[in-house]
C-alpha positions, 0 to 999 in steps of 0.5 A: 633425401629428396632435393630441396627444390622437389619439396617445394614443388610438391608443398606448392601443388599441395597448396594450389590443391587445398585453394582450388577445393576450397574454392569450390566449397566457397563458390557452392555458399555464394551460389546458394546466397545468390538463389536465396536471394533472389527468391526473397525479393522475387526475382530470377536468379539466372542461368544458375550460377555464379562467375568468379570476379575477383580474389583477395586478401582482407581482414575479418572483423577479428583482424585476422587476414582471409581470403575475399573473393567476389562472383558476380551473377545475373537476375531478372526482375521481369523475366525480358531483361538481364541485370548483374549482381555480385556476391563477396564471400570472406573466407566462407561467410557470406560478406556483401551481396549486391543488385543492380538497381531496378524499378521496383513495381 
């Protein structure tokens, strides 16, 4: 029998596995919220992608505890400028997408 501390090891590389693919999946949702978004409302989704901001814990409207994790992201509303986003998933759903505001013309 394997010793005690080999298992956890090996359930502890299990875990940190599972979290990162999830993570991916996750990541590959808020990027897609972020372009759909900004092609709504007419504006550059920038450079493509989304940055890992924040993880944590939060309860769903069942109560039930998930994972909250926050990406930011830059836009355009002109094309000349740079302005920030930010995208908080629970779980894999989509929970709050945010523009920092801009002049509408």
């Amino acid at each position: 029998m394997p010793p005690f501390g080999e298992i956890l090891a090996i359930l502890a590389l299990a875990a940190v596995a599972l979290l990162w693919a999830d993570s991916l999946r996750v990541r590959e949702r808020a990027l897609q919220a972020g372009r759909s978004a900004c092609e709504r409302h007419g504006l550059q989704f920038l450079d493509d992608t989304v940055s890992f901001a924040r993880l944590r814990l939060a309860r769903d409207e069942d109560g039930r505890l998930q994972i909250a994790r926050t990406y930011s992201f830059e836009f355009s509303d002109t094309g000349n400028n740079r302005r920030d986003g930010a995208i908080v998933m629970l779980g894999d759903r989509l929970l709050d997408l945010q523009f920092e505001p801009y002049p509408i013309q």
